[in-house]
C-alpha positions as CSV (number, residue, x, y, z in Angstrom):
1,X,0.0,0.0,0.0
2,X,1.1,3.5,-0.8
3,X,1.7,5.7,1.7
4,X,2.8,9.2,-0.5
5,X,4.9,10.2,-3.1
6,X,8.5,11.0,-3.6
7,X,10.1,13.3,-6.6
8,X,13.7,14.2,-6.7
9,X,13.6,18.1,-8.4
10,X,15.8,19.3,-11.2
11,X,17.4,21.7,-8.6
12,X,18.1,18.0,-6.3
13,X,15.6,18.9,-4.1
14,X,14.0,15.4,-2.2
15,X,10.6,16.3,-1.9
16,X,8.0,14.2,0.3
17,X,4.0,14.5,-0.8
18,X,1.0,12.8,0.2
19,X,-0.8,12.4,-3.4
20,X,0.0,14.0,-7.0
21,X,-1.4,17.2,-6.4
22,X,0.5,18.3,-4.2
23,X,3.5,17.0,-5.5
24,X,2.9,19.0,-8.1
25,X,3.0,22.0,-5.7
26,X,5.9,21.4,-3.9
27,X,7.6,20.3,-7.4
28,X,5.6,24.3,-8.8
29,X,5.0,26.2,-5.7
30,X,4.6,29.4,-8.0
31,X,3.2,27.9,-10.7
32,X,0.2,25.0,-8.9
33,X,-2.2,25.4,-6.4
34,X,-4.3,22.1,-6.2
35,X,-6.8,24.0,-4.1
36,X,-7.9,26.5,-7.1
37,X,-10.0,24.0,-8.6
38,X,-11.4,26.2,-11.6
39,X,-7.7,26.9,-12.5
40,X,-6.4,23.4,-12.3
41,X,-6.7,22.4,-15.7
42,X,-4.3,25.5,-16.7
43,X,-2.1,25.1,-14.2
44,X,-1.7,21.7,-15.4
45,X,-1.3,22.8,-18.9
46,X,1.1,25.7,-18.7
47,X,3.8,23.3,-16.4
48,X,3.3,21.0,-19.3
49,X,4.2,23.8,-21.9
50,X,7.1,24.7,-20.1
51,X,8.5,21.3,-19.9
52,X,8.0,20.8,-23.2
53,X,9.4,24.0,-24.1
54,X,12.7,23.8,-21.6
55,X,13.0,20.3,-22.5
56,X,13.1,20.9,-26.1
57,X,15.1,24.2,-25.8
58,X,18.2,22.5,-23.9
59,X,18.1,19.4,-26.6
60,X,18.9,21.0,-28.9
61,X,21.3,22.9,-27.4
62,X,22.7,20.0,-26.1
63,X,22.9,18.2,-29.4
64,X,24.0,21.2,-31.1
65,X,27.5,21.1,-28.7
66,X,27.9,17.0,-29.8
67,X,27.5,18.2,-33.3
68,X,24.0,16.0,-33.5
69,X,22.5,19.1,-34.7
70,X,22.9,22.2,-36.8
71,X,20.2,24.4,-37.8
72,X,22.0,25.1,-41.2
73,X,22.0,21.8,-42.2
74,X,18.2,20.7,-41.3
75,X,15.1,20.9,-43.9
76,X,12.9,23.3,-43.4
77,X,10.2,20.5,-42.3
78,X,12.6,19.4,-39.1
79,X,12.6,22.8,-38.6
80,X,9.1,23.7,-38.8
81,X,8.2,20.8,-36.3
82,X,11.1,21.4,-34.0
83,X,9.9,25.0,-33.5
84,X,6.6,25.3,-33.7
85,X,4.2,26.7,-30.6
86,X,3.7,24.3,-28.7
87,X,0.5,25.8,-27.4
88,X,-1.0,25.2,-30.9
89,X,-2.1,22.1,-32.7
90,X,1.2,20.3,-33.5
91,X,2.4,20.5,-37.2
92,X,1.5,17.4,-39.4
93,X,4.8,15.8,-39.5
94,X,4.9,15.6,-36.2
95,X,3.0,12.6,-37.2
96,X,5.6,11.3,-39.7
97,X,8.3,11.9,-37.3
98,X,10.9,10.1,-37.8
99,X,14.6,11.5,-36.6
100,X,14.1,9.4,-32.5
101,X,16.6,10.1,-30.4
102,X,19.2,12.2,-32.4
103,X,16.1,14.8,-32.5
104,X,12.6,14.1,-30.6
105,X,9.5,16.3,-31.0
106,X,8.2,17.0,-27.4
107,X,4.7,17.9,-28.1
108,X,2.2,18.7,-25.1
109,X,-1.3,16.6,-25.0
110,X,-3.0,19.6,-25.2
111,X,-1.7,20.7,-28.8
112,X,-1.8,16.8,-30.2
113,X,-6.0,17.3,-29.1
114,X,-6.4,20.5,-30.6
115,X,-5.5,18.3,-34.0
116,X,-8.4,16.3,-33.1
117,X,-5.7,12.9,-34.0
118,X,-4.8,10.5,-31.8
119,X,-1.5,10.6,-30.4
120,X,1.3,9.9,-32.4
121,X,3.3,6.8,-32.3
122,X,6.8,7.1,-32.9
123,X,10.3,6.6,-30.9
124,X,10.9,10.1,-31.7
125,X,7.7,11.4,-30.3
126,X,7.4,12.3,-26.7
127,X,4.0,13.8,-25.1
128,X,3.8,15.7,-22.1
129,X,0.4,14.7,-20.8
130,X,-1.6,17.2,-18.5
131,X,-4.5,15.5,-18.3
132,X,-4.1,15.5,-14.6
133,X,-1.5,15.7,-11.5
134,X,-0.8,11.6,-11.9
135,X,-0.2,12.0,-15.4
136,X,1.6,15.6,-15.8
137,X,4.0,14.0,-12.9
138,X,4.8,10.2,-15.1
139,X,5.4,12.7,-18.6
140,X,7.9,15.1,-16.3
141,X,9.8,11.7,-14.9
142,X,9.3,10.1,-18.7
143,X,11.5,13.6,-20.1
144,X,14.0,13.1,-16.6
145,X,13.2,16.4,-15.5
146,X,12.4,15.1,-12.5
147,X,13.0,11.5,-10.4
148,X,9.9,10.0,-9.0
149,X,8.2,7.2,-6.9
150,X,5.9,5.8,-4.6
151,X,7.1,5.3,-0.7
């Protein structure tokens, strides 16, 4: 039996919680408040955005120092997908993605509904789901930007 919650932050941070929620606002204390009920599913959202955003962001820069990636040298299609809003309905290759690992497409849940698709299936596809605390909290320890489990 459960007994609460554990998350390790990006800062290395142990933090102790009793469910998701408010792991979520120990993990976001400026950013989630489980108790604001009609705001939940915003607060949700926009901490998915910014992971998916940040996440993204430092890939690329990352791969760009290994020499995995140079803007110069990409199609205008890898491009298009790579930079797109992620607070808008994901571009269409998104669901022909195929560069994986060497360059994945971190889409948010919210953005892959507005296309009114399923989700796409691909090793180079990763979705941040913030359809609720439980599953905001699996997608943030899915991208490691945070370590998580059960006590």
């Amino acid at each position: 039996m459960s007994r609460g919650l554990w998350a390790l932050s990006v800062t290395g941070t142990l933090l102790l919680a009793a469910d998701y929620d408010f792991m979520l606002a120990a993990l976001y204390p400026d950013r989630y408040t489980p108790e604001l009920t009609v705001s939940r599913k915003a607060q949700l959202e926009a901490i998915a955005l910014r992971a998916a955003v940040d996440v993204s962001g430092f890939g690329l820069l990352a791969r760009a120092d290994e020499g995995q990636f140079n803007p110069d040298e990409e199609s205008e299609t890898t491009l298009t997908a790579l930079f797109a809003d992620r607070r808008e309905a994901a571009p269409a290759v998104a669901w022909d993605w195929e560069p994986g690992e060497r360059l994945p497409l971190i889409l948010t849940s919210v953005a892959v509904a507005a296309t009114g698709r399923t989700d796409p299936v691909s090793a180079g596809v990763i979705i941040v789901d913030s359809g609720s605390a439980r599953r905001l909290i699996h997608s943030l320890a899915e991208l490691d930007v945070i370590a998580f489990g059960r006590l």
